[in-house]
N, C-alpha and C positions, 0 to 999 in steps of 0.2 A: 516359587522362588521369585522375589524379587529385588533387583539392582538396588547394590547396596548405594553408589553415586553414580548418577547422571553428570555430566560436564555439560554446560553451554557458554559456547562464545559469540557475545553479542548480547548487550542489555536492551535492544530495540523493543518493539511492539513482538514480534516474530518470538524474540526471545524469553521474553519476562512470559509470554502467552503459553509457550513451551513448559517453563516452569512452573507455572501455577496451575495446568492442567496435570503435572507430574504429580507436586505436593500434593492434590488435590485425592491424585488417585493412591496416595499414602508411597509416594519411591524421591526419594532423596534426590535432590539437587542444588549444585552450586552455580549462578550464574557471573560471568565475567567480560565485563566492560571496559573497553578502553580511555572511556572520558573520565573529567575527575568528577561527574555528576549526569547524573540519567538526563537526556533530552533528544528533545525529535524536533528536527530542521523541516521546515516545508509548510506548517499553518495548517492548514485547514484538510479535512480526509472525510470522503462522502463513506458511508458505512452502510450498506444493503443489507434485507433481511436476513445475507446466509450467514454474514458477520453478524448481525445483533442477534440470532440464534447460537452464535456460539458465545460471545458475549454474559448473554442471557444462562447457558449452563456453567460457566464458571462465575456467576454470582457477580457479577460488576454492573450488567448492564444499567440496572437504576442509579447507580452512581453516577454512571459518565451520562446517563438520561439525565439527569440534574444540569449537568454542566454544559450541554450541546446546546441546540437549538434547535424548535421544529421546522420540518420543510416540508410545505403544505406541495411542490410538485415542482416537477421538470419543466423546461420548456427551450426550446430550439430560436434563435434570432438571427436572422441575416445581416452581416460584419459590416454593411452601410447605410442599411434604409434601416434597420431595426425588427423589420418585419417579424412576428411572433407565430411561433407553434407550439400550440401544448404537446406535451409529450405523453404523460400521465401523473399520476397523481400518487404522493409519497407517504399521506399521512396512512386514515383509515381500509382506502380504496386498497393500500398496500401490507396494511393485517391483515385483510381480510382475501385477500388471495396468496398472501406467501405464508401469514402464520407472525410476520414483527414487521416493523415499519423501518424506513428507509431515514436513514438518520445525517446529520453534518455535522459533525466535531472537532474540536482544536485536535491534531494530534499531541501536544502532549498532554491534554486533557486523559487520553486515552492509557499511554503512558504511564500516567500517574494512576489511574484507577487500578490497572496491573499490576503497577510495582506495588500498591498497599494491599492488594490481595495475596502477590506473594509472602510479603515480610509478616502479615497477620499469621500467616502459618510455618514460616521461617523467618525469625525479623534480622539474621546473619544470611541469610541465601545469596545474595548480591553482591559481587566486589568491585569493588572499582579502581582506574586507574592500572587495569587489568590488562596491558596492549598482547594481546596473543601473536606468536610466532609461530606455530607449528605445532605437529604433534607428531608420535609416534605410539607404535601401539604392538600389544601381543597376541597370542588367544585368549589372554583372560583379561587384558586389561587394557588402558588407553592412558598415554601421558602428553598430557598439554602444556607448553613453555611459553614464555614470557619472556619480554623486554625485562622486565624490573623488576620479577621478586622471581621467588622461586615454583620448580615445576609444579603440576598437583598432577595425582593419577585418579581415576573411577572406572567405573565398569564401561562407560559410554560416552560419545561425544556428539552432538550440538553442533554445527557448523551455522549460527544465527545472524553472519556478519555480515550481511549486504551482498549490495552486489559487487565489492572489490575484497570480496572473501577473501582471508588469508586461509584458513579452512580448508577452502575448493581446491585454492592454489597451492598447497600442500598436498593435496590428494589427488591433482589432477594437470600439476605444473603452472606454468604461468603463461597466459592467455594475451591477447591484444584486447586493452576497450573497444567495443565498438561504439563510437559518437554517432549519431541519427544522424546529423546535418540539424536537429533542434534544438533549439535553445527556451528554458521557459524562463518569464519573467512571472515573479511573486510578491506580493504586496498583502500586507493585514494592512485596512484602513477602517479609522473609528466611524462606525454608523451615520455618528451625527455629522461628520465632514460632508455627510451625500445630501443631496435635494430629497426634498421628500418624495418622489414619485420611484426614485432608487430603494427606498427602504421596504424592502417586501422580501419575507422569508420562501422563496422559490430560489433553485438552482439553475440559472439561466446557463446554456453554452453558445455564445455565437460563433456561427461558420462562416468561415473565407476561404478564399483562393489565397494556396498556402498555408493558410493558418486556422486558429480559433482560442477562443477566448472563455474561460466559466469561471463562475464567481459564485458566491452563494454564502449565505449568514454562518457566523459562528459566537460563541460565548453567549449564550441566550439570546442573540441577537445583538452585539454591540459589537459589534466585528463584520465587515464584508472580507473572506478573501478572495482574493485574485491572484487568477494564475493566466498569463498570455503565451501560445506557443507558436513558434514562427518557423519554417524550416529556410534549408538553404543557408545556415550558416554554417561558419569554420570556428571549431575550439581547437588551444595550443597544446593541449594536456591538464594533465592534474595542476593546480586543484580543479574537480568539476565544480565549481559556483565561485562565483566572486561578487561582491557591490556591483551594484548598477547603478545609472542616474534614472531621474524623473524625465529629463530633458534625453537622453535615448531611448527609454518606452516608449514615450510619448512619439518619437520619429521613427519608430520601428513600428508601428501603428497608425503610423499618416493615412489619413484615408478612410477608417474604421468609425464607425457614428460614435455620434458625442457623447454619449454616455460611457461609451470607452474609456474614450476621452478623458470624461469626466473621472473615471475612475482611477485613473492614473494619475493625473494632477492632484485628486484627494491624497493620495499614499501618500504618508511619512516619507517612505523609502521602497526600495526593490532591490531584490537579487536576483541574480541572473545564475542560471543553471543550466551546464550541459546535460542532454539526456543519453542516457550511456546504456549500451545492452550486454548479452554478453550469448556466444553460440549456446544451443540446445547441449544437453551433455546425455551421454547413452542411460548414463547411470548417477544417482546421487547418493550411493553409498558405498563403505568401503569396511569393511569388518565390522566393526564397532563405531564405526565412526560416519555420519550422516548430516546431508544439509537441510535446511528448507530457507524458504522466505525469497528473498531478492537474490541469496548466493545461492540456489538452484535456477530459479525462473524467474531474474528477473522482468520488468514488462513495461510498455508503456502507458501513462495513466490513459489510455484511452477507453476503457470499460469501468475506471472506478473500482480497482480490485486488488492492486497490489497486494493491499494492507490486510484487505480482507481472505485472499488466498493464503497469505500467511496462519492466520484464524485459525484457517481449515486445516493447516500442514499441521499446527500444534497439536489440537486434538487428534487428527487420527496416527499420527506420531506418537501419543501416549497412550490412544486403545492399540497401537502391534506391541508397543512395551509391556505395556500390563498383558495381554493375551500368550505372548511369547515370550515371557520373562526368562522362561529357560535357555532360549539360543536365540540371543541379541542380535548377534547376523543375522538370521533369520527374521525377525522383525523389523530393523530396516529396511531388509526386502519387500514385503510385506508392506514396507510402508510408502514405499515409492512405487511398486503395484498398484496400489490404490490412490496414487495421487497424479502420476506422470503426465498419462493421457488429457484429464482434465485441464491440469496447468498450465501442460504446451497449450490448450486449446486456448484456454483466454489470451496466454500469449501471442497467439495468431490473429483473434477475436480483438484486440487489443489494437495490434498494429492493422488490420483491418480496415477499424475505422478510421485509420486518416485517410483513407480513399472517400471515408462519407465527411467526414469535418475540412477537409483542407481540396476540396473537388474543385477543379478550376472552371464546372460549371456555374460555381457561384458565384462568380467575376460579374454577368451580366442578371439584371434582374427575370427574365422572361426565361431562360435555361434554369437561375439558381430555383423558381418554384418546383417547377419542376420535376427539378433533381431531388428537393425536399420531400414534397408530395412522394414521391415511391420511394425514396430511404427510410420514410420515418412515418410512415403509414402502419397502419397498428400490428399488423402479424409478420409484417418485419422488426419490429420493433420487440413483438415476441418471440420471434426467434433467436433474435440476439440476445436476449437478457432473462426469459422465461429457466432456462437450463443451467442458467447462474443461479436466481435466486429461491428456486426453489430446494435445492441444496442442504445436507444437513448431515454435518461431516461426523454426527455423532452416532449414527445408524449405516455409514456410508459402507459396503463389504469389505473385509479385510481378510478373507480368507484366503 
């Protein structure tokens, strides 16, 4: 037996990821976006082996390999003197111990590869202009409504909407934002604006008291972006991001070596973004009706995973569909069994490390080595990230 339609709400990465491993495994879906055109806000998105492994089995990854950019390795700097730490190494060094390489790309490079692989095999699957309100549901079926057009029913629903899910908060009431106290600042700035001593395809992260700062090539390399994260601030509410100037990065960063600097005075522009979380929830399903992506867990980018935990939710999202096509509840079950544990975990993993990036031992030079040297000493280093990227959400049990 299986589901005659799938519902999803939410055209994101999470989403479109959802559907083209659905079509994929031959079950029907509609996806529904509330923009009037698919895109992803934020620039740049690092992609680890477990992501380009999933990637990789729904047939996109050489496409969006075309479009990224290589990143020959990590490395650690200190937010005044510059000081450098390699960390490891992302090309070969990282096929050959995870199985795929460690990738940087545009998000909506990514995006786009997704949406062309769904519509190749449904080129109506996508709606847009699609604001979801709510749903309701029965034992045999699920109905989703809308701002602006009218309802549609399916056998299943997709909860793909971020982290200020209407989805969630249909199913689970309506919640407080939690604001971190962080605010990021983002910038795409063209290649050639930099010195040359800037232009090298490695993902740098600088650490500070307080803060940190990571940058790293995008678009084949004609693109740096940058993201600066600084705590200790107050946001008023929605909207979470608004324009920034050049002239308050820059002063939110007094202090920070010149290549910062530099890098801020390169940007066109910046916007500024509250980072927003939301409590752990018991459960992320509800009949028929189930979340993933940022409106179950969402996280702080501090492991580099968001995007790519979504990956993961997609695919074993569609191995408990297709295994348990007969009792749909039970396969959401089933699918948040196999995903829970892990997810919180980077979510803690996540938040985590701003006790290693933002350590106010790295205020003075002779504590911040230190502090560096045993954070980021190598089997620390695998500990943190070995359990991520070895990962491979296509074999993952779902029984």
């Amino acid at each position: 037996m299986t589901p005659r339609k799938v519902l999803i709400a939410g055209g994101g990465i999470g989403g479109l990821a959802a559907a083209l491993a659905l079509l994929r495994a031959g079950i029907d879906v509609e996806v529904y976006e509330q923009s009037s055109e698919l895109r992803e806000v934020g620039a740049g998105i690092q992609i680890s082996p477990n992501g380009n492994r999933i990637l990789d089995h729904l047939g996109v990854l050489q496409n969006l390999q075309a479009l990224s950019s290589p990143t020959d390795g990590k490395e650690i700097r200190l937010w005044n003197t510059g000081q450098m730490w390699k960390l490891f190494d992302l090309g070969a060094a990282a096929i050959q111990k995870y199985g795929y390489p460690y990738m940087t790309a545009f998000r909506p490079a990514l995006l786009q590869v997704l949406a062309d692989g769904v519509r190749a095999l449904k080129p109506d699957a996508i709606q847009l202009n699609a604001r979801c309100l709510g749903y309701s549901q029965s034992s045999e079926h699920v109905t989703l409504s809308f701002e602006n057009r009218p309802s549609v029913t399916g056998d299943m629903l997709i909860g793909a909407d971020g982290v200020h899910s209407k989805i969630r908060t249909a199913m689970f009431g309506a919640e407080p934002t939690l604001f971190t106290g962080m605010i990021a600042w983002r910038a795409l700035i063209p290649m050639t604006a930099l010195p040359a001593h800037m232009v090298r395809n490695v993902a740098t992260n600088w650490v500070g008291p307080g803060g940190h700062v990571v940058h790293y090539p995008l678009n084949c390399g004609s693109v740096m972006n940058f993201v600066g994260i600084l705590e200790g601030n107050t946001w008023d509410g929605p909207p979470w991001s608004q324009p920034g100037t050049i002239e308050d990065c820059s002063r939110a960063f007094q202090g920070w070596h010149e290549d910062v600097q530099t890098l801020i005075r390169c940007a066109p522009s910046v916007l500024k973004w509250a980072m927003c979380g939301r409590p752990f929830l018991p459960r992320w399903s509800e009949g028929r009706v189930t979340l993933m992506g940022d409106a179950c867990h969402p996280t702080l980018p501090f492991l580099a995973q968001g995007a790519v935990f979504t990956l993961e939710d997609a695919i074993v999202l569609q191995r408990c569909v297709s295994a348990y096509a007969h009792h749909l509840p039970l396969a959401l079950v089933k699918y948040e069994q196999a995903r829970m544990e892990r997810a919180y975990r980077m979510v803690r993993g996540a938040s985590d490390n701003t006790y290693r990036f933002h350590n106010r031992a790295l205020a003075q030079q002779d504590t911040a080595e230190a502090f560096i040297n045993k954070e980021w000493q190598q089997s620390a280093i695998g500990s943190r990230y070995d359990w991520l990227f070895h990962y491979n959400a296509m074999d993952t049990e779902i029984n």
